[in-house]
C-alpha positions as CSV (number, residue, x, y, z in Angstrom):
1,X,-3.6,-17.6,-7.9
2,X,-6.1,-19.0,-10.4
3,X,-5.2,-17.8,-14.4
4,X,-8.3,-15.4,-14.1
5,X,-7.4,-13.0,-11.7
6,X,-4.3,-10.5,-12.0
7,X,-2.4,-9.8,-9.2
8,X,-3.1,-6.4,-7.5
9,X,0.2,-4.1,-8.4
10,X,1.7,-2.6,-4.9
11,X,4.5,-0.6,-4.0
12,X,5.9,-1.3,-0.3
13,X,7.3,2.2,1.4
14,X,9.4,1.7,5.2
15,X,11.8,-1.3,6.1
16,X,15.0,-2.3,4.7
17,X,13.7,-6.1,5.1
18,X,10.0,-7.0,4.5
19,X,10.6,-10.5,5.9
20,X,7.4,-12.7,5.6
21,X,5.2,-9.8,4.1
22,X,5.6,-10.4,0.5
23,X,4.4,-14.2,1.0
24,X,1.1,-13.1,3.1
25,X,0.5,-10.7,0.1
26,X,1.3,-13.3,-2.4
27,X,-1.5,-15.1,-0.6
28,X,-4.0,-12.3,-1.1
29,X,-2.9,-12.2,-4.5
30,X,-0.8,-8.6,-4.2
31,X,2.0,-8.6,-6.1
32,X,5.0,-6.2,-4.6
33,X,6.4,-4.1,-7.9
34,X,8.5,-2.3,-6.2
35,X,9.6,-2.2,-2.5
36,X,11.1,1.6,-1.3
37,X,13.0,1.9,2.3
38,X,12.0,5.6,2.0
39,X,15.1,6.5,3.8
40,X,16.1,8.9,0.6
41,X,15.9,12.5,1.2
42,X,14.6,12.5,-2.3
43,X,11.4,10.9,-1.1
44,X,10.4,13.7,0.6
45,X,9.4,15.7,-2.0
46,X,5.9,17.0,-2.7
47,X,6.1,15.9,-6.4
48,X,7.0,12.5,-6.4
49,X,5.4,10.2,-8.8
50,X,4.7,6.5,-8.2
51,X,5.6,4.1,-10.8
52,X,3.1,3.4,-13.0
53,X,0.8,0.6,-13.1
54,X,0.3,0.7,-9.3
55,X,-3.0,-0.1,-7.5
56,X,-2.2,-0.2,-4.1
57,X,0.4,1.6,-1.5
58,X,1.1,0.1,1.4
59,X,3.1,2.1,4.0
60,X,4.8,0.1,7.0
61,X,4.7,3.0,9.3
62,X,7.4,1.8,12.1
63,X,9.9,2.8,9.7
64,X,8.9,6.0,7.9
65,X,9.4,9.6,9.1
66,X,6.4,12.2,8.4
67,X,7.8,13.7,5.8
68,X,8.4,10.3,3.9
69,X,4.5,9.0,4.4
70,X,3.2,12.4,3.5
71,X,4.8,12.7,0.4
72,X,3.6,9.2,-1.0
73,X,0.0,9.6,0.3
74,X,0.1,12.9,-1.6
75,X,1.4,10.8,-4.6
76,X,-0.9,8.0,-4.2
77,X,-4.1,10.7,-4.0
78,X,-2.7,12.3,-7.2
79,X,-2.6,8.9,-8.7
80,X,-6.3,7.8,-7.5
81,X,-4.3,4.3,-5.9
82,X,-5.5,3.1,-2.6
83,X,-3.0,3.3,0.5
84,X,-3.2,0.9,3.4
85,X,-0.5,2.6,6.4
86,X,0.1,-0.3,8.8
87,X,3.3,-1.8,11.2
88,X,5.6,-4.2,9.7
89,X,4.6,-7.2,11.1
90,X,2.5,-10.2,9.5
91,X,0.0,-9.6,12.2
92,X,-0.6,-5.8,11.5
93,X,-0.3,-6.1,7.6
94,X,-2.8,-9.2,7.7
95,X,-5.2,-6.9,9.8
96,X,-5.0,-3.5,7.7
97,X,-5.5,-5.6,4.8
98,X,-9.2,-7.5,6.4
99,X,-9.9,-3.6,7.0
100,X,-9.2,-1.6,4.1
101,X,-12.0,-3.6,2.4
102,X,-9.5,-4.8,-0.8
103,X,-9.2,-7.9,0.9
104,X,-12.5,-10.4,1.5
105,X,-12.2,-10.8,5.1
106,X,-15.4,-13.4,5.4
107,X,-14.5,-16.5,3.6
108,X,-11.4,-16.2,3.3
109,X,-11.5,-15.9,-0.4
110,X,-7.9,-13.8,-1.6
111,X,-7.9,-10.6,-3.0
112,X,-8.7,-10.0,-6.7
113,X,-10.1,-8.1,-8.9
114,X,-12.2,-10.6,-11.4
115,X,-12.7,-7.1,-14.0
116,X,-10.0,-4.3,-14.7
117,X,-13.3,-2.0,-14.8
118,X,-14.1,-2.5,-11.5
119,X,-11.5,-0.3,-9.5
120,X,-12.0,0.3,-5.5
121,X,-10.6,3.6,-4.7
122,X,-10.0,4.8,-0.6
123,X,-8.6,8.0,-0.5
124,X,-6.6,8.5,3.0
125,X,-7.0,12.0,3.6
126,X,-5.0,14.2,6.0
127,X,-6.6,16.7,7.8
128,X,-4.5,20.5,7.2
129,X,-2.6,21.6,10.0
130,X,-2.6,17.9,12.0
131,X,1.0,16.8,13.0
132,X,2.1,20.2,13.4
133,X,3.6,21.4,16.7
């Protein structure tokens, strides 16, 4: 990570263990703020908040109930911060990342933002009434 470029802020939701994830992030210069298991009852509330300063959520769906991934994709819409929902596995993360368009897939170049003023915003909306039984 060149002096120029910040590291993108990210909150990790799911997984007790994140095993090699944090250093393929680190190598797409994403730095983890905080890493959540999610498996607090508290997190499924409707109001939670993330912590401030975040820019990206990334939610490792093998290891979050509905409840849990709803409530921080309501909290990451609220907050205008981009999600990325993937497995928890290298492959998976490194594949969510080349699609969710944060990440410069050709070249190989790592992820950055080279301004604060330019800020990339994908919205994962849920349609109403889907996952209902």
């Amino acid at each position: 990570m060149t002096e120029n470029t910040m590291a993108v802020s990210a909150v990790v939701v799911g997984a007790d263990r994140l095993g090699n994830i944090p250093d393929l992030l680190k190598g797409h210069n994403i730095a983890i703020t905080h890493h959540i298991s999610g498996r607090d009852p508290a997190h499924q509330k409707k109001t939670l908040q993330l912590p401030s300063g975040t820019e990206l959520l990334i939610l490792l769906t093998d290891f979050l109930g509905h409840n849990v991934m709803k409530a921080f994709r309501q909290a990451a819409q609220r907050a205008g911060v981009q999600v990325v929902a993937c497995r928890r596995s290298v492959c998976s993360m490194q594949q969510a990342l080349q699609n969710c368009g944060l990440c410069g897939a050709q070249g190989g170049e790592p992820c950055g933002r080279a301004g604060r003023d330019e800020v990339r915003v994908k919205l994962v909306r849920q349609t109403p009434g889907a996952g209902r039984r």
